[in-house]
C-alpha positions in Angstrom: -3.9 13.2 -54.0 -4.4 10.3 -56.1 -3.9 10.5 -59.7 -6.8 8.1 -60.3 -9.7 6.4 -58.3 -9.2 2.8 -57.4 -11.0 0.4 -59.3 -12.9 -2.6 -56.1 -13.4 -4.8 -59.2 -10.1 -4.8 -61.0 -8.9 -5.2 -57.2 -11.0 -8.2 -56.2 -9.7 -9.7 -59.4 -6.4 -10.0 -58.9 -6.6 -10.7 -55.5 -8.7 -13.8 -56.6 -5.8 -14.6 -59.0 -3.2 -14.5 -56.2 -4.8 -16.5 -54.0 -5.5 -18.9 -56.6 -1.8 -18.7 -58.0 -0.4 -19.5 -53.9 -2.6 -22.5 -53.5 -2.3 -24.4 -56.6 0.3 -26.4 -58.2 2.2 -24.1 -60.9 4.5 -21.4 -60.4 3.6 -17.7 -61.4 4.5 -18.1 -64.9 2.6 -21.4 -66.0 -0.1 -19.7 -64.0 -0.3 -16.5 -66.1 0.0 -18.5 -69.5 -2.6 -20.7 -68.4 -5.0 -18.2 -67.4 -3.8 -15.4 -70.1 -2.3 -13.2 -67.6 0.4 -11.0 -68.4 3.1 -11.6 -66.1 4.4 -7.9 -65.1 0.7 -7.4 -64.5 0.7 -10.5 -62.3 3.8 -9.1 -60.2 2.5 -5.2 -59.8 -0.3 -6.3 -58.9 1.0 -8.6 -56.1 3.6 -5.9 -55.5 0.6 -3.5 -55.2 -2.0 -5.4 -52.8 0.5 -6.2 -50.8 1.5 -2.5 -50.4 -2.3 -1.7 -49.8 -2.9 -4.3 -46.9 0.4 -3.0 -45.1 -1.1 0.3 -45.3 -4.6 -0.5 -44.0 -2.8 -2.7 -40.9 -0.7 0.7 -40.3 -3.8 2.8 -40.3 -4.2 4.6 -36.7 -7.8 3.8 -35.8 -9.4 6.9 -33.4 -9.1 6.0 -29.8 -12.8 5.5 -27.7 -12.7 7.9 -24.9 -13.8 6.0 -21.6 -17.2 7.4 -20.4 -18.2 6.8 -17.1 -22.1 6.3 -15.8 -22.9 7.8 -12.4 -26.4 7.3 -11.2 -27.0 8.9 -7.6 -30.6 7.6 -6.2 -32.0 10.5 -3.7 -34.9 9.6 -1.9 -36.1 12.9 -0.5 -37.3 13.0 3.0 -39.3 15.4 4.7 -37.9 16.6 7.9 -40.5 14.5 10.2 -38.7 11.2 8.5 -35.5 12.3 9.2 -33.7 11.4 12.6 -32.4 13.3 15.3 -29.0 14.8 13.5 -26.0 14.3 15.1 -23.6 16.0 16.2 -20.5 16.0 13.4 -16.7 15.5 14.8 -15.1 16.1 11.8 -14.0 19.3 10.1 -16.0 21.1 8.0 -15.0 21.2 4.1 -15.5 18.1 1.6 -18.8 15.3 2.5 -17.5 12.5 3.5 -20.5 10.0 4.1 -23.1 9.3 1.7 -25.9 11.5 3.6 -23.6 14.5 3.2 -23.2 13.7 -0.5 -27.1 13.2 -0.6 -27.3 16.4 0.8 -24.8 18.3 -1.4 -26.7 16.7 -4.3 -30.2 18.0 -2.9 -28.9 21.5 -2.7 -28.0 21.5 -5.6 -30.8 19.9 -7.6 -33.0 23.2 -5.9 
């Protein structure tokens, strides 16, 4: 556990500092004198934030489990719409066409 809670606005300032320190003409320590910045304070906190971002580019982020959508349309027909049935060659067990799923589905559904 943390010995203390993390302060977003000390943060942001010294991240504002380092950017300002990398992009601009003096080194570290003309950069602290100039802006009154203690330089140990300058380095731990560099030290620090950069320790922080490695650790939020490290963090495992929860994996989406795929979901799948299966819509099945079933038009129910009475038995004077329905043609002659034939007469199946195949052996009985799993549907294989779609009217054989339709009518596992039907079933089912009552």
């Amino acid at each position: 556990m943390a010995r203390h809670q993390r302060d977003p606005k000390l943060e942001k300032f010294w991240r504002r500092h380092l950017r300002r320190q990398r992009f601009n003409a003096f080194n570290i320590r003309a950069y602290c004198r100039l802006y009154y910045l203690h330089e140990s304070a300058f380095y731990a906190w560099r030290w620090i934030i950069a320790l922080r971002d490695a650790q939020a580019a490290t963090r495992v982020k929860p994996a989406r489990t795929p979901t799948a959508v299966i819509s099945i349309n079933i038009n129910e027909k009475t038995d004077s719409d329905k043609p002659a049935a034939k007469k199946s060659t195949r052996k009985p067990g799993r549907p294989r066409t779609a009217e054989d799923i339709r009518k596992l589905v039907v079933q089912l559904a009552t």
